[in-house]
N, C-alpha and C positions, 0 to 999 in steps of 0.2 A: 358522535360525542366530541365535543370541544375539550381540547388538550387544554389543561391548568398550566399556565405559567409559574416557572419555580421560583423563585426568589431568593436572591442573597443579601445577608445580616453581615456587616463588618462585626468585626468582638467589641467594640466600644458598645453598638447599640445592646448585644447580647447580654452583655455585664450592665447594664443601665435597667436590662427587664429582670435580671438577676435580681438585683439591687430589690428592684420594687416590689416583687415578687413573695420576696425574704421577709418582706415587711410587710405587705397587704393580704398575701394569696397568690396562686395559679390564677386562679380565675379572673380574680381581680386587677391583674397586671394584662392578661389578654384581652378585657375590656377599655381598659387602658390603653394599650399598646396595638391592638389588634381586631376583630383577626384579620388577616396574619399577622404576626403570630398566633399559634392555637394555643392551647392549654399543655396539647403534649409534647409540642417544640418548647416549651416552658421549662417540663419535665426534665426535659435532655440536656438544657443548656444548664439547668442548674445541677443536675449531674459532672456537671463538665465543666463548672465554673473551675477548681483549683486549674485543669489545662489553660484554660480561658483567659488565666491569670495571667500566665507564664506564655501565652503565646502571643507570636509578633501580631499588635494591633492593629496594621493595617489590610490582615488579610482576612478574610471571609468565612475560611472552615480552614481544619488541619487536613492540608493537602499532602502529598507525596506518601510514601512507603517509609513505616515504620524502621526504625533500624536494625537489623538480621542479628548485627550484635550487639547490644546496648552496653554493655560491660567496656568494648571495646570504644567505645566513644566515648565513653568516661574516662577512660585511662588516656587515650589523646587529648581528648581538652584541655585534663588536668597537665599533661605535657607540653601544650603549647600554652599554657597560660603563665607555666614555671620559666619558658625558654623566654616569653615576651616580659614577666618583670623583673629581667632579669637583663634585660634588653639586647638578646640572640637573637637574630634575624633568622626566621622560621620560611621555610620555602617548601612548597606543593611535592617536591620528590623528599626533600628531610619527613613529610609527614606519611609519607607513603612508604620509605624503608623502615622508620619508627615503627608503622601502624604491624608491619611484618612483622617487625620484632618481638612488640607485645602478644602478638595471634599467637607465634611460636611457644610462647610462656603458657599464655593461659590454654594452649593445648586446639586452638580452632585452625585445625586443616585445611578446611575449604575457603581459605579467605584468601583471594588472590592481590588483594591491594591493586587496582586497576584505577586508571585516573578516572573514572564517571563515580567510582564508591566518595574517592575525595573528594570529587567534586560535589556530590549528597551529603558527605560529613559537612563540608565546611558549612552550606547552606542549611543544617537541621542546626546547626549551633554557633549559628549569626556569625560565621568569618566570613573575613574579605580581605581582599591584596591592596595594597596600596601603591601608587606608584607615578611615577614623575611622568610630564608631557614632554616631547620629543623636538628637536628644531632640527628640520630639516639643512642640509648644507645647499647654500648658492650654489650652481654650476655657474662656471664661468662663459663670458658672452662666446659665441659661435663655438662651441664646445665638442657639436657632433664632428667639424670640420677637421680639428684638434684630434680625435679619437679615430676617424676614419686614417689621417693622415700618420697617426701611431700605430695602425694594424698595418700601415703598408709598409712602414717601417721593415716590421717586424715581420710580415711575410716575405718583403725582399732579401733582408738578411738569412731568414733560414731558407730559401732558396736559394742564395747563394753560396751559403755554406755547409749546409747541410747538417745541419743540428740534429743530433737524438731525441727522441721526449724528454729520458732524462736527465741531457744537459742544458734542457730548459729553466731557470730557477726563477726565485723573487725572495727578495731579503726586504725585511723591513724591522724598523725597533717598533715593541709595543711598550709605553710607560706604565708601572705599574705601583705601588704600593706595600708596606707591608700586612694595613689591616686592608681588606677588599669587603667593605661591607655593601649590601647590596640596597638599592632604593624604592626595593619592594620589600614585604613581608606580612605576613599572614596574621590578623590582629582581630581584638572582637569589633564588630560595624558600628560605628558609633563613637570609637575612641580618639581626642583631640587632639594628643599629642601619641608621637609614632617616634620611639626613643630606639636607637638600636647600640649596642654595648659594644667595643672596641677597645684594643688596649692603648689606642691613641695615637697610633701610629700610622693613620690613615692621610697623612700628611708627607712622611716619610719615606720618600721614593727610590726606585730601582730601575734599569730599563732591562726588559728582557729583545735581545736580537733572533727573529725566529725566521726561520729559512725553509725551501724546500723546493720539490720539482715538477715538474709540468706530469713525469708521471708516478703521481701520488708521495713521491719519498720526502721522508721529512727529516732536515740534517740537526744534526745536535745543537741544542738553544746556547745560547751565551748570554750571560746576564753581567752586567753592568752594576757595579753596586757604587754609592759615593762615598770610598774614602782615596784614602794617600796610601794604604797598604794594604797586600794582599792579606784576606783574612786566614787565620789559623785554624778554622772551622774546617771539618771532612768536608769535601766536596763531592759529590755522588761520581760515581764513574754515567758517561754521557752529556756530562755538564761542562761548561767551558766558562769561564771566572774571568773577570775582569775588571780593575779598578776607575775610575776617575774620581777627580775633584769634584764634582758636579752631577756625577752618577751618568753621565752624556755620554754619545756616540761622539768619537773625535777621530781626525785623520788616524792615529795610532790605534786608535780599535776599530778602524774597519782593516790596518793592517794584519792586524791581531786574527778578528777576523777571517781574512782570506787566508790566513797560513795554517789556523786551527779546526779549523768548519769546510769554508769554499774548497780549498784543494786536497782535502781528504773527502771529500762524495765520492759516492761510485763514478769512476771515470777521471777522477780529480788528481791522481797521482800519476795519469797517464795521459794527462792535459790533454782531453780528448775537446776539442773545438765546444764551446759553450755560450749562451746568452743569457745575462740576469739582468729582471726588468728590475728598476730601482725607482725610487722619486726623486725629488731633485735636492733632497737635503744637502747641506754645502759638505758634510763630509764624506759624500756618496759619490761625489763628481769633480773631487779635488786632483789635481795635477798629479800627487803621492799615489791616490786612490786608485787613476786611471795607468798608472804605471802598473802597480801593483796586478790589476787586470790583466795588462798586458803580457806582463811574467807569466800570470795562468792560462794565456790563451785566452779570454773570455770576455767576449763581446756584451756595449752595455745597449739595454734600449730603456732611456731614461723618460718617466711617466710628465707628460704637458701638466704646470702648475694646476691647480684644482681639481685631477682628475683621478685622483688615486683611490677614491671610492668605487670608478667606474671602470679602471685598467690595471689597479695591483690586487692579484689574487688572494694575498694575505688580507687586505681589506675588505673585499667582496663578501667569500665564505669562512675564511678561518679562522681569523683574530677574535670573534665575539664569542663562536663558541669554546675557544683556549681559555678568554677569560670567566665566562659563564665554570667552565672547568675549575678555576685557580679559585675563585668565589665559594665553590664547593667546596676545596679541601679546606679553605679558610675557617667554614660555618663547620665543618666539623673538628678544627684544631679550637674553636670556641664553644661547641657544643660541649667536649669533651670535659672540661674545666681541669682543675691540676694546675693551675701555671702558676711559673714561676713568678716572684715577687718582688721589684726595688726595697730596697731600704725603707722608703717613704709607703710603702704599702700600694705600689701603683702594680699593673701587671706590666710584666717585661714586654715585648715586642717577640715576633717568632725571630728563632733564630737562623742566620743564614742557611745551613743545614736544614732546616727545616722549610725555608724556600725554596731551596733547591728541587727537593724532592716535590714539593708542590709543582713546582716547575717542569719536570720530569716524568710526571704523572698526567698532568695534566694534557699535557703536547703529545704523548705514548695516546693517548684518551680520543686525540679527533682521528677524524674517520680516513684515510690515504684516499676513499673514493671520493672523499669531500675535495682537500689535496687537488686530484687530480681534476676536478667538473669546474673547479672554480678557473684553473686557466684556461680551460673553455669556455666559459662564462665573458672570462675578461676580454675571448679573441686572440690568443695567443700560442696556443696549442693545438688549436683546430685543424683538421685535414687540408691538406692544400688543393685537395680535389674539391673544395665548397660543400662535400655533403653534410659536413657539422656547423655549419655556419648559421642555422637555423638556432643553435643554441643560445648566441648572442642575444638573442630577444624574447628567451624567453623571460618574464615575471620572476620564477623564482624555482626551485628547487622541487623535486616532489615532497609533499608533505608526508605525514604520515597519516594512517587511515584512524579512525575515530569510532568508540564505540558508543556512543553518545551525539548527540544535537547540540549541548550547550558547551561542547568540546572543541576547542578552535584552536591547533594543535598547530605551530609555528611552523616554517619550512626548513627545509634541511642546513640553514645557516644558522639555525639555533634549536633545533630538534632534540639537542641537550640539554636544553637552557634549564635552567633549576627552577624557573615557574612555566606549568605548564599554562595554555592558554585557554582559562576560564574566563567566562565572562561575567562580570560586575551585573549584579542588578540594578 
């Protein structure tokens, strides 16, 4: 017996046999149109016209699994449609603690909120992420030559002095903002303009100084704020305050500094022999700066121009997901609404206090195993017996495991990240 080949109808043709259908007959639209089509695929599809209506036209038949809860998918849509014209930057884990929220309310147990249900939500009701393309950075010519001759550096001196893990360090400033909105977000497929709502302040800069140790410890942040006087706002206990003009790292705040942060680590009041890989910023490596060192004992090994992507640890694994972190608490001091108002009806700006604790939360929030893999990573921390030396090369982090195919779950350098990694149709 010869197997029939089955045949597929886009919805445009379907709604055209509708059409004629409606107006002529079954019959008459099969003689028409067909067959195939028969008279009783006729049946069906005019059964099915109002879906027909409403479903994406370029597909074929309504594929995938109905949704377990329909209720709940209405109540997030209408959430993320409130957060988008409203223009809140809506991200793949915001939709996943929400979706928890609302389950709790309307009394559904069994809903685990697992990133493959989002990833079904978004695609049964046309979302999609939006998001900027990437420039990779130049390495600079003979590069590997530069990076070999930084690890021997760096091996020779903790062979000759005999450094601890944990008075291995690496300080670097991350610049930051006070609105962090993000350049993605979760929008209906199809829409031309991608507005995201801020209190304007996204212009508005800070630098946060973020430090820590080869093994895993991460020492209290200092932020840098630009005025001429110290602010009169609480300051959280764990947080270290700093002014300038310009909101910048300067010789007096890296002495700042070393006498607030560096020489209070474990070890640091007992100037126990130390190394902090640094870049070459000019107030890192100033004549003040290296004195200041030398009062603490603490050896510098300063990163080759262009390579601080490839040999400071903060750069490698830390830095993205700190701010991927500060992003979050951002989207929810915006989600929450209540703010406060200018005169002119503008929304204020967070207020220092209020960064702080973002800042506080957010650095509490990365992983110490992450901390500590990344100056393995950079060749810094590694065994002197060569057995970890194999880490150097590797590609990336383990990722996390996936319960899903269309799930493409970033590696442990951003395994926090506030979008997970769905893929775009």
């Amino acid at each position: 017996m010869i197997k029939q080949r089955r045949l597929a109808y886009k919805i445009p043709f379907k709604l055209e046999v509708v059409k004629y259908a409606k107006e002529h007959g079954n019959r008459a639209a099969e003689r028409h149109f067909g067959p195939p089509p028969t008279e009783r695929m006729i049946r069906d599809w005019r059964k099915q016209e109002d879906q027909l209506q409403k479903a994406d036209k370029n597909k074929h038949t309504f594929r995938g699994h109905a949704a377990k809860w329909p209720q709940l998918d209405v109540a997030m849509k209408e959430w993320i449609t409130h957060h988008r014209n409203n223009g809140i930057t809506v991200s793949t884990k915001m939709i996943i603690y929400e979706a928890k929220r609302i389950a709790l309310e309307k009394g559904i147990h069994d809903f685990t909120g697992s990133p493959s249900w989002c990833y079904r939500f978004m695609k049964r009701c046309g979302l999609a992420m939006r998001t900027k393309t990437r420039i990779a950075q130049k390495m600079p010519e003979e590069y590997e030559s530069k990076i070999l001759s930084f690890h021997k550096f760096v091996i020779d001196a903790r062979k000759r002095n005999g450094f601890e893990i944990g008075q291995i360090g690496n300080m670097d400033e991350v610049p930051l903002t006070f609105d962090v909105p993000s350049n993605r977000t979760v929008d209906l497929k199809g829409a031309k303009t991608i507005a995201v709502k801020t209190s304007g302040h996204e212009k508005t800069h800070y630098t946060v100084v973020l430090s820590c140790c080869a093994d895993g410890t991460k020492l209290p942040p200092m932020l840098i704020f630009k005025r001429k006087t110290f602010p009169k706002e609480v300051i959280p206990r764990g947080i270290v305050v700093h002014v300038h003009e310009k909101g910048w790292m300067d010789e007096n705040g890296m002495r700042v500094w070393v006498e607030k942060v560096w020489s209070k680590r474990p070890g640091g009041l007992l100037k126990k022999p130390a190394l902090l890989v640094l870049d070459q910023f000019r107030a890192h490596i100033s004549e003040s700066t290296k004195k200041c060192f030398k009062e603490a004992k603490t050896h510098l090994a300063v990163i080759p121009g262009g390579l601080t992507s490839q040999l400071q640890p903060l750069d490698v694994s830390i830095n993205k997901p700190f701010k991927v972190f500060m992003r979050e608490e951002w989207n929810k001091w915006m989600a929450a609404g209540n703010h406060d108002l200018t005169p002119t009806g503008r929304m204020k700006r967070p207020t220092i206090t209020q960064v702080c604790e973002w800042v506080k939360t957010s650095w509490h929030s990365v992983k110490e195993e992450i901390v500590a893999q990344s100056f393995k990573k950079c060749g810094i921390s590694n065994g002197l017996d060569s057995k970890e030396d194999d880490i150097l090369y590797e590609d990336g982090e383990e990722s996390d495991a996936s319960d899903c195919e269309e799930l493409n779950f970033i590696n442990s350098d951003s395994d926090t990240d506030e979008f997970l990694g769905f893929t775009e149709d």
